[in-house]
C-alpha positions as a Markdown table, in Angstrom:
| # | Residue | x | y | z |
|---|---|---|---|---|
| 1 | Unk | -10.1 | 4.6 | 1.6 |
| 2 | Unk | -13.8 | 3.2 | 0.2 |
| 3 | Unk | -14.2 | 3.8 | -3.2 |
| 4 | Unk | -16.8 | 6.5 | -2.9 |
| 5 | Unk | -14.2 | 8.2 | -1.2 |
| 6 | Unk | -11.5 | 7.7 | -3.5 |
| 7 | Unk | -14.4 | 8.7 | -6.4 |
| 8 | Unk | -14.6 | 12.0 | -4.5 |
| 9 | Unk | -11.6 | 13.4 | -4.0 |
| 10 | Unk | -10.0 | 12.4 | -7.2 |
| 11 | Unk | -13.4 | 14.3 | -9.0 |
| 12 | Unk | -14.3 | 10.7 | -10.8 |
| 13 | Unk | -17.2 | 8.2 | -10.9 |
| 14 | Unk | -16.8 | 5.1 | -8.9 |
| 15 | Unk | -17.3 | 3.4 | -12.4 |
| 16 | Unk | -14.1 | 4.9 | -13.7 |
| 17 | Unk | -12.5 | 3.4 | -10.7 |
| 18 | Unk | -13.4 | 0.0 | -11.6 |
| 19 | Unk | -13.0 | 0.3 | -14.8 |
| 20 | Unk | -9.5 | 1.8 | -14.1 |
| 21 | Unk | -8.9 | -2.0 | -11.6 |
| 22 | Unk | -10.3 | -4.0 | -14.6 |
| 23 | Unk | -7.5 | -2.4 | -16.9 |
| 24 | Unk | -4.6 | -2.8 | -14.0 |
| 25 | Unk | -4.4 | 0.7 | -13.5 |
| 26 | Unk | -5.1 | 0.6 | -9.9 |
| 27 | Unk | -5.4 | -1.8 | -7.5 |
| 28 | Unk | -7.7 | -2.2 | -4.5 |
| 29 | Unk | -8.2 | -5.0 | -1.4 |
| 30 | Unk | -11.9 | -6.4 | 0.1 |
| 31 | Unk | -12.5 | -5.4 | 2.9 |
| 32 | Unk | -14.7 | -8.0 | 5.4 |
| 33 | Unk | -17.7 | -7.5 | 3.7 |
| 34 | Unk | -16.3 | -6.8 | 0.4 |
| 35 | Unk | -16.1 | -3.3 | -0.2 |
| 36 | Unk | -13.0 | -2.1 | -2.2 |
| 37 | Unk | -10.5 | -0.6 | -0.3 |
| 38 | Unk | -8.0 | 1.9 | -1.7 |
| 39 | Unk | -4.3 | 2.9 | 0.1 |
| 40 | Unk | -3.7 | 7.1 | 0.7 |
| 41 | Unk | -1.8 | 7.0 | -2.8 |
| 42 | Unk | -4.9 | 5.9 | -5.2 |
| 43 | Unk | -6.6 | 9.8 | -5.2 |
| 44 | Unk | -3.0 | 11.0 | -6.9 |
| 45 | Unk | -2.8 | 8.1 | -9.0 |
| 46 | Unk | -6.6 | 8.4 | -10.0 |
| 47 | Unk | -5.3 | 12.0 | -11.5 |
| 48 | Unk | -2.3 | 10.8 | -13.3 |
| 49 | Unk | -4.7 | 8.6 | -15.0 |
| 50 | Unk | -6.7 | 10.6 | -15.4 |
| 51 | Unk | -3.9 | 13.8 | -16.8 |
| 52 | Unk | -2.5 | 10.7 | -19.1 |
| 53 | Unk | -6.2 | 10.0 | -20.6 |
| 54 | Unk | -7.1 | 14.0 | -21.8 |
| 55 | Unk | -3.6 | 13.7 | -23.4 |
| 56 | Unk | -4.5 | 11.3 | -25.7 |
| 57 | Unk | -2.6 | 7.5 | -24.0 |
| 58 | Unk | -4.9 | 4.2 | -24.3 |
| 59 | Unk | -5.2 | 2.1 | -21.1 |
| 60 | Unk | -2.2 | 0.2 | -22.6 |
| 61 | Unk | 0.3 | 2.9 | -23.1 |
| 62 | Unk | -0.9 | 4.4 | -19.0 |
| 63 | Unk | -0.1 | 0.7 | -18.3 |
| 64 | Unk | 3.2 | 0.7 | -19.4 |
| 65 | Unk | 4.3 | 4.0 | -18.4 |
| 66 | Unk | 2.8 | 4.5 | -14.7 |
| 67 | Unk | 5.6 | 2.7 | -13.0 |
| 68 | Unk | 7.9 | 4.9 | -14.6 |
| 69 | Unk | 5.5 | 8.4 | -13.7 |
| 70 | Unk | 5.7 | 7.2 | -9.9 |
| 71 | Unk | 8.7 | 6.1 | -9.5 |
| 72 | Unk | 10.9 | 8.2 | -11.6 |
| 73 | Unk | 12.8 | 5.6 | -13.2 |
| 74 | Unk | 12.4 | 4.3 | -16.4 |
| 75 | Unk | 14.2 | 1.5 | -18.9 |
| 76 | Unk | 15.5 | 2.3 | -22.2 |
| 77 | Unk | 12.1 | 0.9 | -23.9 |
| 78 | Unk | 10.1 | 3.1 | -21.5 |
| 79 | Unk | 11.8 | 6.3 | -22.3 |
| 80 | Unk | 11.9 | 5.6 | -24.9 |
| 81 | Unk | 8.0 | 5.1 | -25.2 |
| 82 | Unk | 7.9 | 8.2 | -22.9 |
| 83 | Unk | 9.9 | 10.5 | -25.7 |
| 84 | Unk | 7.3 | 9.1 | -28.3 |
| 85 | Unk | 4.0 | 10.0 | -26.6 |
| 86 | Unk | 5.7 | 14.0 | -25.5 |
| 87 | Unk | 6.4 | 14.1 | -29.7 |
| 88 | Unk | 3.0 | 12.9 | -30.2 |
| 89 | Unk | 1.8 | 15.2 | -27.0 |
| 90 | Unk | 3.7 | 18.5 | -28.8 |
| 91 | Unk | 1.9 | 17.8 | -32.2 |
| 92 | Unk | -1.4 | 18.2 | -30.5 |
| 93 | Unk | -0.6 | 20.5 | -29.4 |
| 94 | Unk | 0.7 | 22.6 | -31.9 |
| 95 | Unk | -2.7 | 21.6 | -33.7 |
| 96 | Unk | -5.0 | 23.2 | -30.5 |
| 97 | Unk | -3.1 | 26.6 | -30.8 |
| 98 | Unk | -3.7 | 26.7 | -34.9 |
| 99 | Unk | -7.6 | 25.7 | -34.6 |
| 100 | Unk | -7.6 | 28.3 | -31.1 |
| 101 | Unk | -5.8 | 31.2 | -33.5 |
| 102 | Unk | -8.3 | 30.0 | -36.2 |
| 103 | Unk | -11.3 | 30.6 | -33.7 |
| 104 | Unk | -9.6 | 34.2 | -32.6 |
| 105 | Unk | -9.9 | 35.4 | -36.2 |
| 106 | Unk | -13.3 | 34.2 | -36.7 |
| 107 | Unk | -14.2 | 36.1 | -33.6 |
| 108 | Unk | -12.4 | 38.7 | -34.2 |
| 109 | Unk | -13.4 | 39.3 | -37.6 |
| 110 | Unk | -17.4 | 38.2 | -36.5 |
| 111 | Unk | -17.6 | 41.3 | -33.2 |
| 112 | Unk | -15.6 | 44.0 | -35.9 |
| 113 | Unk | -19.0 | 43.1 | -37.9 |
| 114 | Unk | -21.3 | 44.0 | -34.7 |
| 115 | Unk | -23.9 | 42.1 | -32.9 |
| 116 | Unk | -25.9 | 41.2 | -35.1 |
| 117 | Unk | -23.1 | 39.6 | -38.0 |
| 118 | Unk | -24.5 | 36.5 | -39.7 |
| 119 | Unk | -22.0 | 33.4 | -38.1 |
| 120 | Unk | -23.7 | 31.0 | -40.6 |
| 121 | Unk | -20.4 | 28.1 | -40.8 |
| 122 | Unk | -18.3 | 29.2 | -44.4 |
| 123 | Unk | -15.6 | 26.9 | -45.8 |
| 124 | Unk | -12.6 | 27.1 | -43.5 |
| 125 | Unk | -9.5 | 27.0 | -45.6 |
């Protein structure tokens, strides 16, 4: 697949692509005239990355744990790694829901006041 294609169907710029090859998250070959070429298995590998950046991992961390995502096997140090990051992953995420029940009060409390309420930012305590 050419990268525009590869850009497409995974929903990314062909600048993320590159700069995904430049960090050895994926891997292309030239073809004759140099265009970068892409194997079937880059779109679904474009979205892991992509699933491992919105949580949070550095180009590092994806590094070190996408042989393990593919392939379903993992050393001690990786699973270890991998244990680590869903910790760090479940602490998030316990802070979205707390700042998203925050917001439901605020809304809450802001339509019980009509239309018209004053949403001028207070101190959140």
């Amino acid at each position: 697949m050419r990268i525009g294609d590869v850009a497409a169907a995974a929903g990314v710029s062909t600048r993320a692509l590159r700069y995904y090859e430049e960090q050895g998250l994926l891997t292309s070959t030239r073809s004759r005239s140099g265009q970068r070429l892409y194997d079937e298995g880059a779109v679904d590998r474009v979205r892991w990355i992509q699933l491992l950046y919105s949580a949070g991992l550095g180009s590092k961390a994806i590094t070190d744990l996408l042989p393990c995502v593919h392939s379903g096997v993992a050393t001690e140090g990786m699973l270890i790694h991998l244990v680590e990051e869903r910790d760090r992953m479940d602490v998030r995420i316990r802070e979205l829901v707390t700042t998203r029940e925050r917001l439901d009060g605020i809304i809450a409390a802001a339509a019980a006041r009509g239309a018209d309420c004053d949403l001028a930012p207070t101190a959140v305590t």
